[in-house]
Biopython code that builds the backbone (N, CA, C, O; Angstrom):
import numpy as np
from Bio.PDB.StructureBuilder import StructureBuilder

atoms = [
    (1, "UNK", "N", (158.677, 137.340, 90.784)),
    (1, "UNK", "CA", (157.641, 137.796, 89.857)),
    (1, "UNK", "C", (156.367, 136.995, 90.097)),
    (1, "UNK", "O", (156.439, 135.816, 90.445)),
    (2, "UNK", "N", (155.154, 137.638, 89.909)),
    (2, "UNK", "CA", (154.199, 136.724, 90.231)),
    (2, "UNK", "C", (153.263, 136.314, 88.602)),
    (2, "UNK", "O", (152.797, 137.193, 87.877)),
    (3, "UNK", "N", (153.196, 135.294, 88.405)),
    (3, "UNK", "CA", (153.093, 134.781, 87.575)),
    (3, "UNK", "C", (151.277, 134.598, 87.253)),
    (3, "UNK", "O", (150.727, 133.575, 87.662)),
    (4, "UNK", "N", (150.478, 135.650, 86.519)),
    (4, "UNK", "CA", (149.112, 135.673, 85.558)),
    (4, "UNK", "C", (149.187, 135.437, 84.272)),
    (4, "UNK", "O", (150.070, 135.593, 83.429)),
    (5, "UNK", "N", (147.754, 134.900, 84.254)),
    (5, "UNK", "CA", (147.511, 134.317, 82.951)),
    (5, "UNK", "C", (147.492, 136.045, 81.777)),
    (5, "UNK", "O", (147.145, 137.226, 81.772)),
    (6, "UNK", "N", (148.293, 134.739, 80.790)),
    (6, "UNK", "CA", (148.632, 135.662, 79.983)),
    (6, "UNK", "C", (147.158, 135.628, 78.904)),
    (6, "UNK", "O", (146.781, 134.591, 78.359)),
    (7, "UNK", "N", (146.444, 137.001, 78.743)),
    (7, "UNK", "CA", (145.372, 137.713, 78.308)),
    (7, "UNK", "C", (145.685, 138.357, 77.242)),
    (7, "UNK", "O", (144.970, 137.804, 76.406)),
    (8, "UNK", "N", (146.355, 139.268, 76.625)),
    (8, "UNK", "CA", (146.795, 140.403, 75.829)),
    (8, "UNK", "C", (148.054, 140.319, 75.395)),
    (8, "UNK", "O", (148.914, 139.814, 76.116)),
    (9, "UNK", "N", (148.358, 140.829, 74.082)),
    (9, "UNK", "CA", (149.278, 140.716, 73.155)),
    (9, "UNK", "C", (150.779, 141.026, 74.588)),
    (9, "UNK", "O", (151.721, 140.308, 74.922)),
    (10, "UNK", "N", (150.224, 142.712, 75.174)),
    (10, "UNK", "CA", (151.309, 143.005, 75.622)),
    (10, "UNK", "C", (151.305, 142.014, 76.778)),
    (10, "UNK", "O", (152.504, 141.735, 76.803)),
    (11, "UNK", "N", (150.712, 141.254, 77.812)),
    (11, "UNK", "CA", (151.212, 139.774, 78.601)),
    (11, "UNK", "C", (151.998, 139.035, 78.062)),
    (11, "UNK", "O", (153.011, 138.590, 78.601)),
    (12, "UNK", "N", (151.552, 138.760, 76.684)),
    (12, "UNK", "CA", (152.675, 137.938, 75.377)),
    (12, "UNK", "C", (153.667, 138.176, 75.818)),
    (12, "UNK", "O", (154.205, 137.528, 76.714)),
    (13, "UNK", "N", (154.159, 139.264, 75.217)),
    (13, "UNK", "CA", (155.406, 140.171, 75.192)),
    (13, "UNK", "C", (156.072, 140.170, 76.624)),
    (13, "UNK", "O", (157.255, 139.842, 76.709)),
    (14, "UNK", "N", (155.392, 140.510, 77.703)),
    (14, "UNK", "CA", (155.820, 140.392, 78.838)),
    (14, "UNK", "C", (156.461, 139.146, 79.528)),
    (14, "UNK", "O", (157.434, 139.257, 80.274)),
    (15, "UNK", "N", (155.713, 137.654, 79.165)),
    (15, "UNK", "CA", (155.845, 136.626, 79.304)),
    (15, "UNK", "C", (156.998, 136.068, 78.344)),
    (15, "UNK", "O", (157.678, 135.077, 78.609)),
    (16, "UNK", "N", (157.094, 136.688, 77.428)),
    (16, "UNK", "CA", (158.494, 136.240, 76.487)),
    (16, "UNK", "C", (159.493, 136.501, 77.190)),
    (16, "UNK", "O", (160.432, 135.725, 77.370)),
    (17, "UNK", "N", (159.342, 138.095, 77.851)),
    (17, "UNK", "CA", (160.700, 138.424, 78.135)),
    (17, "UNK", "C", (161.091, 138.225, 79.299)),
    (17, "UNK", "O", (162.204, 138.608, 79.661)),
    (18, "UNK", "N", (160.492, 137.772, 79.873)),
    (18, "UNK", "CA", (160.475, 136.641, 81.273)),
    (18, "UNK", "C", (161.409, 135.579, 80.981)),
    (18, "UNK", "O", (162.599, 135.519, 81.290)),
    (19, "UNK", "N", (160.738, 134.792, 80.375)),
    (19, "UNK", "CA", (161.059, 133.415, 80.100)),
    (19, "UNK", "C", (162.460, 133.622, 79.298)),
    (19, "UNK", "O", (163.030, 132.546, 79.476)),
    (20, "UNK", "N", (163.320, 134.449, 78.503)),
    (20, "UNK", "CA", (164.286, 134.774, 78.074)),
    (20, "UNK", "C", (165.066, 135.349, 79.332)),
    (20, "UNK", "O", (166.289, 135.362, 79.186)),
    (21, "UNK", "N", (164.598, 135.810, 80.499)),
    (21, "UNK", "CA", (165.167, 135.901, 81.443)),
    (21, "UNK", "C", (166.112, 134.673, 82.350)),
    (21, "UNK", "O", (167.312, 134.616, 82.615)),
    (22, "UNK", "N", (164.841, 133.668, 82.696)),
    (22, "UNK", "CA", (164.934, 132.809, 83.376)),
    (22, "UNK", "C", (165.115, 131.153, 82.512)),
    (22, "UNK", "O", (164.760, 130.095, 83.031)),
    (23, "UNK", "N", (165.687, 131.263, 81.242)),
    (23, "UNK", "CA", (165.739, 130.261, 80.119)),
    (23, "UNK", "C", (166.595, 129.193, 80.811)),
    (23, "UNK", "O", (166.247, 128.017, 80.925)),
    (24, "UNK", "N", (167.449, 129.574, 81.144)),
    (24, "UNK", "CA", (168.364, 128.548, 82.259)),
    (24, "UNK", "C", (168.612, 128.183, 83.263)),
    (24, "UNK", "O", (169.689, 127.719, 83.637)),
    (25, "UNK", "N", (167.150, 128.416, 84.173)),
    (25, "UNK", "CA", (166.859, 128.063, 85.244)),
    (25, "UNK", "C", (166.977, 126.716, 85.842)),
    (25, "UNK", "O", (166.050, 125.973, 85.519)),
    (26, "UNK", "N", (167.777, 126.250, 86.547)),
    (26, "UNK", "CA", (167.919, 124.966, 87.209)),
    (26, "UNK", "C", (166.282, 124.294, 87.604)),
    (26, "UNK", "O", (165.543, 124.698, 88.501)),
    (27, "UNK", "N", (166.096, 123.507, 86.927)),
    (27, "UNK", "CA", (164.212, 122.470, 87.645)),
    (27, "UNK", "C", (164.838, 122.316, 88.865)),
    (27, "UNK", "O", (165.951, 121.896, 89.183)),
    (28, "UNK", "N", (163.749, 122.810, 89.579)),
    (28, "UNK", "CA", (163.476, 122.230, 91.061)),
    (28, "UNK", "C", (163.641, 123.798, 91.429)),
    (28, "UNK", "O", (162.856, 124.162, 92.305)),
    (29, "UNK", "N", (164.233, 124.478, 91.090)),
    (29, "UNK", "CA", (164.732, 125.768, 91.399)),
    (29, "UNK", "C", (163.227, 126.907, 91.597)),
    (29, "UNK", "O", (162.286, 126.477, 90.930)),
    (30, "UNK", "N", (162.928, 128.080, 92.291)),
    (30, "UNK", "CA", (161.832, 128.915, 92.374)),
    (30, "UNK", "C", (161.938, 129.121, 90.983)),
    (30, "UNK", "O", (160.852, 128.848, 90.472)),
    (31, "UNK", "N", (163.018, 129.592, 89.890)),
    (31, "UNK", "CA", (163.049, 130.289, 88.841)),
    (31, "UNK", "C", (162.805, 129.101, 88.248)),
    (31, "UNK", "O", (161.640, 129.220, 87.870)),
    (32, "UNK", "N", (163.255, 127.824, 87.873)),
    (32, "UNK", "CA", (162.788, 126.837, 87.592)),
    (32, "UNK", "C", (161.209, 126.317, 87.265)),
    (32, "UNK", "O", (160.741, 125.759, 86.273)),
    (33, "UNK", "N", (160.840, 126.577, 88.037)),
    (33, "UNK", "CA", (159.579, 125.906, 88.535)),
    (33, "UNK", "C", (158.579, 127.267, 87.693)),
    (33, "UNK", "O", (157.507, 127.129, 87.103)),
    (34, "UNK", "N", (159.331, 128.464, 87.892)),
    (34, "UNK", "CA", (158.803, 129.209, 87.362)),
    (34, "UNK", "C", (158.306, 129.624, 85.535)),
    (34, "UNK", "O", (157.389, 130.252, 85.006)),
    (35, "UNK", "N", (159.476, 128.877, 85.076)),
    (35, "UNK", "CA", (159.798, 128.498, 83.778)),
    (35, "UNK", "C", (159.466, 127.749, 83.123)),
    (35, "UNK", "O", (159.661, 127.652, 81.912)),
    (36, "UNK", "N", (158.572, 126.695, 84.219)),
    (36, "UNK", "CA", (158.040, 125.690, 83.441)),
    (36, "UNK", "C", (156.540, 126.057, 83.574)),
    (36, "UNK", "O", (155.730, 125.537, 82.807)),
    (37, "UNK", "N", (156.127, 126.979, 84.572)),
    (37, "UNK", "CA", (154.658, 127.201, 84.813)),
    (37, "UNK", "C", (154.525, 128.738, 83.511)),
    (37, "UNK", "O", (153.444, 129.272, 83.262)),
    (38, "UNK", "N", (155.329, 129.003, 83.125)),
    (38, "UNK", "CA", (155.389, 130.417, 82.974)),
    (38, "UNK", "C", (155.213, 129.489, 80.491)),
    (38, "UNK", "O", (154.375, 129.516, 79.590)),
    (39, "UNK", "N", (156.152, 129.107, 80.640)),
    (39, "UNK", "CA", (155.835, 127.785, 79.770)),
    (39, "UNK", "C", (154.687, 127.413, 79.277)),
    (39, "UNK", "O", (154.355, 128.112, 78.319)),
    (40, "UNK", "N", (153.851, 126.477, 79.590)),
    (40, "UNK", "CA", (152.555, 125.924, 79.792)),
    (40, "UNK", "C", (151.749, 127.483, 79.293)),
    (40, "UNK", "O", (151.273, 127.702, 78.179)),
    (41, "UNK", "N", (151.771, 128.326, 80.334)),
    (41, "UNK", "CA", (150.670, 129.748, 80.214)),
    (41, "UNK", "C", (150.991, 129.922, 78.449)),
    (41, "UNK", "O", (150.235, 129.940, 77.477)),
    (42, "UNK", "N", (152.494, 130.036, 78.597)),
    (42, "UNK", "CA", (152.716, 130.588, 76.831)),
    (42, "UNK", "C", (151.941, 129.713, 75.722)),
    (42, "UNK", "O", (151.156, 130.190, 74.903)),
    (43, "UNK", "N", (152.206, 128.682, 75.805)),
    (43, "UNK", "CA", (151.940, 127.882, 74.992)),
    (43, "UNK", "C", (150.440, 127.341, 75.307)),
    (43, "UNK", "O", (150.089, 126.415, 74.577)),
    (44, "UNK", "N", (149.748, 127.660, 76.025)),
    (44, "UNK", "CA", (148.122, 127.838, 76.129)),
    (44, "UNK", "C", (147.835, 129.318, 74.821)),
    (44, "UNK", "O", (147.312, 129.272, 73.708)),
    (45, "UNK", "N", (148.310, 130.238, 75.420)),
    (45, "UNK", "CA", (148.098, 131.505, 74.521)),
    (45, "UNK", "C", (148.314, 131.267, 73.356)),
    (45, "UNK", "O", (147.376, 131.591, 72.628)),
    (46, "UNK", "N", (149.691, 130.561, 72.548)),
    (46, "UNK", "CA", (149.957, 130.856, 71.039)),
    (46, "UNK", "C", (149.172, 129.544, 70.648)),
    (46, "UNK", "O", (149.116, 129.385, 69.429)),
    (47, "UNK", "N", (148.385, 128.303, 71.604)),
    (47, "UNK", "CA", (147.527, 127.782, 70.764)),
    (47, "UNK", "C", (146.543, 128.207, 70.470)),
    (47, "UNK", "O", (146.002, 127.879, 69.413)),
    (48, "UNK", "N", (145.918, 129.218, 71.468)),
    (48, "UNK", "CA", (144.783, 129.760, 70.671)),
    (48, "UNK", "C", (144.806, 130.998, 70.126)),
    (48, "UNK", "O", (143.739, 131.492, 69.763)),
    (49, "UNK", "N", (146.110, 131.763, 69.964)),
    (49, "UNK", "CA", (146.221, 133.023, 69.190)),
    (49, "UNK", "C", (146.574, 132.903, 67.888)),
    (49, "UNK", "O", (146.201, 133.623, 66.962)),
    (50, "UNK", "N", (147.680, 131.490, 67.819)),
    (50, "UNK", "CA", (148.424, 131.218, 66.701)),
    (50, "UNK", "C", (148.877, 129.660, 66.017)),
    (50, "UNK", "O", (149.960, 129.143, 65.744)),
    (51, "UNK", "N", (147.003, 129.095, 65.870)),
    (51, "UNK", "CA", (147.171, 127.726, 65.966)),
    (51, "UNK", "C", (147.992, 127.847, 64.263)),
    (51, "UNK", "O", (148.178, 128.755, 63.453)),
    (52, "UNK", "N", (148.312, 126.358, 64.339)),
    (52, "UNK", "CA", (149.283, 125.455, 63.364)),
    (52, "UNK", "C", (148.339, 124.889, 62.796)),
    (52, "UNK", "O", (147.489, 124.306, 63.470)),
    (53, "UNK", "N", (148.269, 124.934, 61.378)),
    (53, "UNK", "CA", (147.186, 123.999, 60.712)),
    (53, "UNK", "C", (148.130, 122.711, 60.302)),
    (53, "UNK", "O", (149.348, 122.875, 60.235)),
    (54, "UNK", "N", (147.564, 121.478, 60.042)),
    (54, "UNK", "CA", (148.168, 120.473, 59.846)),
    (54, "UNK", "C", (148.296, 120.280, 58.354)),
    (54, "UNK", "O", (147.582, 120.816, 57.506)),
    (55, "UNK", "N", (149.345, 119.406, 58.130)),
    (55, "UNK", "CA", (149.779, 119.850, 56.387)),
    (55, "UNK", "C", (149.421, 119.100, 55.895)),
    (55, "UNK", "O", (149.169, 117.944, 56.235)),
    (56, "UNK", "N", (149.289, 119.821, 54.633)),
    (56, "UNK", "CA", (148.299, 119.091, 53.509)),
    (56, "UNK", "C", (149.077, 117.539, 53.043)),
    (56, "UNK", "O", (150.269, 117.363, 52.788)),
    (57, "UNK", "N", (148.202, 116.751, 53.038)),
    (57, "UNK", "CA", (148.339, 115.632, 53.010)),
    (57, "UNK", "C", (149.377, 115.029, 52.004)),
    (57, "UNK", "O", (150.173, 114.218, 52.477)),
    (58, "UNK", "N", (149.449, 115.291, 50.852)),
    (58, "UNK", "CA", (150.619, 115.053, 49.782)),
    (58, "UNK", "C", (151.427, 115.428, 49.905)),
    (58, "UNK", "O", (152.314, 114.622, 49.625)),
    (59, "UNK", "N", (152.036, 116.988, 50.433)),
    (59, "UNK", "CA", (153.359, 117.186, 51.349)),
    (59, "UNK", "C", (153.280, 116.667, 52.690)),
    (59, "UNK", "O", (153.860, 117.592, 53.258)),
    (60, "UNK", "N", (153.023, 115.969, 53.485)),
    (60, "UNK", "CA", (153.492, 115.328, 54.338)),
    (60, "UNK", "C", (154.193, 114.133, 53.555)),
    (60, "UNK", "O", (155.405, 113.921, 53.605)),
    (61, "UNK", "N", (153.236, 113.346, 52.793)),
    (61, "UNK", "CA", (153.783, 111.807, 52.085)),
    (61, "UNK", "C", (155.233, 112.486, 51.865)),
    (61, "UNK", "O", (156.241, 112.115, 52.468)),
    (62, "UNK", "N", (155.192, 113.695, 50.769)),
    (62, "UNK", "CA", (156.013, 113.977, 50.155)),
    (62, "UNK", "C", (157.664, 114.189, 50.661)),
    (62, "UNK", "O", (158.737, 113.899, 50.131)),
    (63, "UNK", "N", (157.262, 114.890, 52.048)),
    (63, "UNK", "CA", (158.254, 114.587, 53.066)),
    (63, "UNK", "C", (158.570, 113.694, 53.774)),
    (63, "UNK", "O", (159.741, 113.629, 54.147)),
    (64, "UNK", "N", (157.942, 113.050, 54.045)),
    (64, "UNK", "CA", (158.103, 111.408, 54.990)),
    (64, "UNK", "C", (158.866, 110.719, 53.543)),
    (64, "UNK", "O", (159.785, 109.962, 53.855)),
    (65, "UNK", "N", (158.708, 110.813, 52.461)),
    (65, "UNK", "CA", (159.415, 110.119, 51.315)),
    (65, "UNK", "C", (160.636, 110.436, 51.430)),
    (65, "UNK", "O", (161.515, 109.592, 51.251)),
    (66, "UNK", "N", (160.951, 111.890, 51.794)),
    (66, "UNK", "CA", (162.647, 112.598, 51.089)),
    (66, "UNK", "C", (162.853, 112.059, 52.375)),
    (66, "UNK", "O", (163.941, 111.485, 52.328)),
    (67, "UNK", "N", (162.191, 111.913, 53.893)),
    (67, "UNK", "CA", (163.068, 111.610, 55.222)),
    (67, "UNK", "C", (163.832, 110.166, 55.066)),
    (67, "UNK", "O", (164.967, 109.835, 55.410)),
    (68, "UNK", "N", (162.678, 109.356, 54.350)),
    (68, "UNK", "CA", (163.538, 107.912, 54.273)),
    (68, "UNK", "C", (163.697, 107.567, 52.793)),
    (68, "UNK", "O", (163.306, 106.520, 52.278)),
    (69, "UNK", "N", (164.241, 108.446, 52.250)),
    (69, "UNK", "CA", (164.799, 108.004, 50.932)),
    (69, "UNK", "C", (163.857, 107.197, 49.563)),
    (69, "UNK", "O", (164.241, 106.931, 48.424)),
    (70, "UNK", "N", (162.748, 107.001, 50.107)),
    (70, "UNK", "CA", (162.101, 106.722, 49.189)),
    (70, "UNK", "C", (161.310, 107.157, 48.061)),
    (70, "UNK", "O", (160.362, 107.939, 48.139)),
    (71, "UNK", "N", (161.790, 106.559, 46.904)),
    (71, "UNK", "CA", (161.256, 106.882, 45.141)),
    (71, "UNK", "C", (159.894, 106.595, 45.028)),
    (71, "UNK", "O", (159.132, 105.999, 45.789)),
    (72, "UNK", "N", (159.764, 106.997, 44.206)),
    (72, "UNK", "CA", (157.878, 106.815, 43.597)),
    (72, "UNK", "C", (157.699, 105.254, 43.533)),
    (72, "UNK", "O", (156.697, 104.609, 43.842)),
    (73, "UNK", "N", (158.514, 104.946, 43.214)),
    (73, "UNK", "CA", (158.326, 103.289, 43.077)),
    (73, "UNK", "C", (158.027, 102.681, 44.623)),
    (73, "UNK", "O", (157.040, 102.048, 44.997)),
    (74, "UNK", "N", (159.144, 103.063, 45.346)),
    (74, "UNK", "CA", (158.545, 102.748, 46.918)),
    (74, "UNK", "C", (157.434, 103.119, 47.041)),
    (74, "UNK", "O", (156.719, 102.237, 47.515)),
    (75, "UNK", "N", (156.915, 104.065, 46.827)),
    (75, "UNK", "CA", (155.661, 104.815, 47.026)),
    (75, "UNK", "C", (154.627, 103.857, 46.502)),
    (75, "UNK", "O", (153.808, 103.375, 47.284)),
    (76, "UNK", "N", (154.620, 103.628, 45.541)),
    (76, "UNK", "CA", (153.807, 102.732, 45.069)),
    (76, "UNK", "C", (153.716, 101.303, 45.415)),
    (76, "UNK", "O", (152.858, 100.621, 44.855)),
    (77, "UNK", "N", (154.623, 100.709, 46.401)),
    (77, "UNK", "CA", (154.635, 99.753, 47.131)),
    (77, "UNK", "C", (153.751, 99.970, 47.939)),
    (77, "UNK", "O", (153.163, 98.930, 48.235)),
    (78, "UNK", "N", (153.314, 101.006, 48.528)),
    (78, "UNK", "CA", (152.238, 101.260, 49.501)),
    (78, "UNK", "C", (150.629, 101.789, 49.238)),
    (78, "UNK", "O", (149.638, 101.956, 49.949)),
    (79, "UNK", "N", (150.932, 101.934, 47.934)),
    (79, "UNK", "CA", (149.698, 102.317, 47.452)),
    (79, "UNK", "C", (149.378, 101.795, 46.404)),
    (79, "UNK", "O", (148.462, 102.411, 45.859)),
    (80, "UNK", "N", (149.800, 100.722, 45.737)),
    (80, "UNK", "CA", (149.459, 99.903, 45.050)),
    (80, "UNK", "C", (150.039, 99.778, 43.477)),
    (80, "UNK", "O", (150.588, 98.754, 43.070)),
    (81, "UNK", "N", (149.879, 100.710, 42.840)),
    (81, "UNK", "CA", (150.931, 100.935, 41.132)),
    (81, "UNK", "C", (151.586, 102.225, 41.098)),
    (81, "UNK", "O", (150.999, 103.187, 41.591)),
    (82, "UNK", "N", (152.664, 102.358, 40.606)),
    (82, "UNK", "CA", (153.543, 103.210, 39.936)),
    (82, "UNK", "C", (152.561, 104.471, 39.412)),
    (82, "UNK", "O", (152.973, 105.596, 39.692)),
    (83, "UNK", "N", (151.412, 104.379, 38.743)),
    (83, "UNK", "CA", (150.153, 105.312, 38.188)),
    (83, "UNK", "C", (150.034, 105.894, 39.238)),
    (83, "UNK", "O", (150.620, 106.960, 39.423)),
    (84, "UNK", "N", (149.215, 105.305, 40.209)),
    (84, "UNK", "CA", (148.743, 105.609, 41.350)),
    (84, "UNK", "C", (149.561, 106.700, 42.235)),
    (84, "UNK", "O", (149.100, 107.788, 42.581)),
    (85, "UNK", "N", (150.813, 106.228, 42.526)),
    (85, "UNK", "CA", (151.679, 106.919, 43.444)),
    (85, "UNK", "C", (151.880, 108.270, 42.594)),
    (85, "UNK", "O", (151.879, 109.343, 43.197)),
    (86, "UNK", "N", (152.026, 108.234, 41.412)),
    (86, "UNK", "CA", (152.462, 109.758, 40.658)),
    (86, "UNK", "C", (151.075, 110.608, 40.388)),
    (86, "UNK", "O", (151.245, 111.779, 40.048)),
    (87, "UNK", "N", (149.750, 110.145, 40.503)),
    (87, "UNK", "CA", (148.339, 110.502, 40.645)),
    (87, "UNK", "C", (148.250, 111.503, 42.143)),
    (87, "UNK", "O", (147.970, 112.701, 42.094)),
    (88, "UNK", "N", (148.469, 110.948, 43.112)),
    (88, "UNK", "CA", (148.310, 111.184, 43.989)),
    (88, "UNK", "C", (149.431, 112.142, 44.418)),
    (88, "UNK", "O", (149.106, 113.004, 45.235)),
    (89, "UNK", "N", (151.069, 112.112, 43.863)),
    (89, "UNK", "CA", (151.642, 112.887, 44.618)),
    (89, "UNK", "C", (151.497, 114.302, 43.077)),
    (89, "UNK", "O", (152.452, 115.055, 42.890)),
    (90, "UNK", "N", (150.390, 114.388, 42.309)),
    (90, "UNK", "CA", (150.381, 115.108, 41.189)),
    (90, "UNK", "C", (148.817, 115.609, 41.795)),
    (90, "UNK", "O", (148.171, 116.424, 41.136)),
    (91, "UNK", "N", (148.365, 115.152, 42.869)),
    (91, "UNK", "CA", (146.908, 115.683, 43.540)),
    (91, "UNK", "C", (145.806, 115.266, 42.549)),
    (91, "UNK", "O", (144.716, 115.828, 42.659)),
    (92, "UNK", "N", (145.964, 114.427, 41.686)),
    (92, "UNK", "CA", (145.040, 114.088, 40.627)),
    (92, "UNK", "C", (144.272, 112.736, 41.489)),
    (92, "UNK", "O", (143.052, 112.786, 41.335)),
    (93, "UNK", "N", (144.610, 111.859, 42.131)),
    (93, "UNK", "CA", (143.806, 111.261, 43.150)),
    (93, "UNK", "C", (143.789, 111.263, 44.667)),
    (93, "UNK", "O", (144.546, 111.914, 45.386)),
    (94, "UNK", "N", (143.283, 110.835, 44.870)),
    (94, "UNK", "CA", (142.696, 111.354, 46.249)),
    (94, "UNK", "C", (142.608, 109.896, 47.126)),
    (94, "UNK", "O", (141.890, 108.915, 46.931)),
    (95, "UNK", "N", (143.711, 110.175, 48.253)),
    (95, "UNK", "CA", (143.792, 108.470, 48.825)),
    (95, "UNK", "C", (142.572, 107.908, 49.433)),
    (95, "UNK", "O", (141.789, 108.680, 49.988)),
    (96, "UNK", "N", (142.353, 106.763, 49.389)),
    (96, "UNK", "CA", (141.042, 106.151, 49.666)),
    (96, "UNK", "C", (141.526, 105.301, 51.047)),
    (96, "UNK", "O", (142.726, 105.118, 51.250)),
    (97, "UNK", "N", (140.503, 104.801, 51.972)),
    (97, "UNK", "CA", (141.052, 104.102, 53.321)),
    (97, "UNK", "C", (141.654, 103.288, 52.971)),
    (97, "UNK", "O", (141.555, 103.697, 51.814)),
    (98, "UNK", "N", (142.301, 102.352, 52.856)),
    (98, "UNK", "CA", (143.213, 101.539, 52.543)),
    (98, "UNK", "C", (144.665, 102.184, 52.128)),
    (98, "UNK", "O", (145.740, 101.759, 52.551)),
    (99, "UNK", "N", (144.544, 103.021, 51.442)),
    (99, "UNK", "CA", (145.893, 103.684, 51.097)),
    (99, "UNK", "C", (146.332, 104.361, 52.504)),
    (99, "UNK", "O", (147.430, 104.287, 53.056)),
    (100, "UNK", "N", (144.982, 105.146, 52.994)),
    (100, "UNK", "CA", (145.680, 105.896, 54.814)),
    (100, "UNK", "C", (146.359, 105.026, 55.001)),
    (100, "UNK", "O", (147.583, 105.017, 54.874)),
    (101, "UNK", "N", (145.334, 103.745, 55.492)),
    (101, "UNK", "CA", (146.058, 102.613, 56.298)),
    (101, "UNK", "C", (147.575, 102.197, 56.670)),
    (101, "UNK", "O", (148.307, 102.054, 57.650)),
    (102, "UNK", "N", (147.583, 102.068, 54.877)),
    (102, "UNK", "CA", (149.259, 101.783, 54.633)),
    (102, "UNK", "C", (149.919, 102.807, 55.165)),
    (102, "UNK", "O", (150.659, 102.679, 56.140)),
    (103, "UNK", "N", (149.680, 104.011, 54.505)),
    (103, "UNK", "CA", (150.789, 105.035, 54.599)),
    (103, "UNK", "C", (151.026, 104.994, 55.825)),
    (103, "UNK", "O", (152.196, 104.978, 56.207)),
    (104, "UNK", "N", (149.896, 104.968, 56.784)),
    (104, "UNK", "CA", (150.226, 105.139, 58.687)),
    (104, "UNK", "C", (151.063, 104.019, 58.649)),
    (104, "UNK", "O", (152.180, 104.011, 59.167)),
    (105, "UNK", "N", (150.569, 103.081, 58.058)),
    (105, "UNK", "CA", (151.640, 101.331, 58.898)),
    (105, "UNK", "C", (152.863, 101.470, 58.346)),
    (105, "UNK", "O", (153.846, 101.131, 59.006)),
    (106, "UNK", "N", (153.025, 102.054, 56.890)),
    (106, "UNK", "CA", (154.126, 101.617, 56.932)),
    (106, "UNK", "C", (155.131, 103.119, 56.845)),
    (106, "UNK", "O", (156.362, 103.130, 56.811)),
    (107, "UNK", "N", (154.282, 104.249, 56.824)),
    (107, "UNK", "CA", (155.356, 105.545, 56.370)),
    (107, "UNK", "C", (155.181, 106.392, 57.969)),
    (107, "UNK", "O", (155.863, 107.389, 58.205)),
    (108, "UNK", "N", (154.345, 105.927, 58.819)),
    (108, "UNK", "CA", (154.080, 106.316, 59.826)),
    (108, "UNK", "C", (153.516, 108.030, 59.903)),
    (108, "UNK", "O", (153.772, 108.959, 60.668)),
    (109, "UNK", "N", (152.928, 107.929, 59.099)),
    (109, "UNK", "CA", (152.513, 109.437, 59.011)),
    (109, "UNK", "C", (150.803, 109.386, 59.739)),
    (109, "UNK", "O", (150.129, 108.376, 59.536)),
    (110, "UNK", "N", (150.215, 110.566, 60.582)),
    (110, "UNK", "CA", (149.476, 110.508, 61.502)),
    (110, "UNK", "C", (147.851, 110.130, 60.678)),
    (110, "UNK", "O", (147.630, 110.922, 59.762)),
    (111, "UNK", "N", (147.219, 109.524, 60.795)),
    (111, "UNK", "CA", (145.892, 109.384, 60.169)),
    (111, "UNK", "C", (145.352, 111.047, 60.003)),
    (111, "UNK", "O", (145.078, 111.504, 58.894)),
    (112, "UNK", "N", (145.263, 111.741, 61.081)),
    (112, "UNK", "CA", (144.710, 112.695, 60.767)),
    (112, "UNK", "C", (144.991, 113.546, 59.866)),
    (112, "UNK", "O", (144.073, 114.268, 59.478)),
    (113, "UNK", "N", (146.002, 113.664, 59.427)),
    (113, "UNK", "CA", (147.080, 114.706, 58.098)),
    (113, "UNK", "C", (146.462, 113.864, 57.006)),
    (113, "UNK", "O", (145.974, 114.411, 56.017)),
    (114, "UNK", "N", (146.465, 112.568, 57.149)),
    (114, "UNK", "CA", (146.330, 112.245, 56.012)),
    (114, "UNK", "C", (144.437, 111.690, 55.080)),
    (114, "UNK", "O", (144.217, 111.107, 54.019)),
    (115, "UNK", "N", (143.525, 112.232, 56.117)),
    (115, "UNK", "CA", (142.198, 112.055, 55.972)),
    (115, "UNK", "C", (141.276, 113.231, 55.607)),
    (115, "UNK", "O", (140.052, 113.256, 55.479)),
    (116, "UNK", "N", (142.516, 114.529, 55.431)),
    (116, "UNK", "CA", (142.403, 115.976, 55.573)),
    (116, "UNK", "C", (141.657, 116.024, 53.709)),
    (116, "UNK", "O", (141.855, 115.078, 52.947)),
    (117, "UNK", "N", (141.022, 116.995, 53.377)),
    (117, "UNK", "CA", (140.600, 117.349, 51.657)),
    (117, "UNK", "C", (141.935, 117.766, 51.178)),
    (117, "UNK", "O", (142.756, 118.187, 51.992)),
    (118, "UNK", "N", (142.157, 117.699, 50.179)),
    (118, "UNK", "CA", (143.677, 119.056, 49.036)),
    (118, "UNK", "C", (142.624, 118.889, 47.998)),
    (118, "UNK", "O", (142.750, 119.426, 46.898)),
]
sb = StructureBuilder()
sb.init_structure("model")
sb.init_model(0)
sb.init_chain("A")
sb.init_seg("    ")
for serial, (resi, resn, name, xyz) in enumerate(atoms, 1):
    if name == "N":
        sb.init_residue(resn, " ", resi, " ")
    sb.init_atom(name, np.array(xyz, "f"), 0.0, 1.0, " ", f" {name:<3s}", serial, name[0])
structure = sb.get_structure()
């Protein structure tokens, strides 16, 4: 198969059913090699057909909390009082630099998610 940039919904479609063809292609392999170039094209297209917005900042905390088990009270270890942490995960405040800070150092969540407006 010769492998063009995918342009149009139906290339989409075409390029899916390719790559569902050749899904278990040995690397190093023509079909291989093909799968990974064929890859890349896709995922050029659905970033700019079908970008991902990044999540709103209090559900990320909110999830990085349930991933490592931590209560509002932890929460507020990182952001300073018990008020604070239930303010913020209630969208009633709005984290200030120092609070990013923490949350990146210590909840590891990306600066950019978390510098976003709600």
């Amino acid at each position: 198969m010769i492998i063009h940039l995918i342009k149009t919904k139906k290339d989409y479609q075409a390029a899916m059913n390719r790559l569902e063809v050749i899904f278990d292609s040995k690397p190093g392999s023509a079909e291989g090699d093909e799968l990974e170039i064929l890859g890349m094209l896709i995922g050029k297209y659905e970033d700019e057909h079908y970008p991902i917005d990044l999540p709103d900042p209090v559900e990320a905390i909110k999830f990085r909390m349930e991933q490592l088990g931590y209560t509002q009270s932890d929460l507020a270890n990182v952001v300073g009082l018990k008020s604070r942490a239930s303010e913020i995960l209630n969208k009633k405040r709005k984290l200030t630099l120092e609070m990013i800070r923490n949350l990146h150092t210590k909840l590891k969540i990306p600066t950019d998610v978390l510098i976003q407006n709600y």
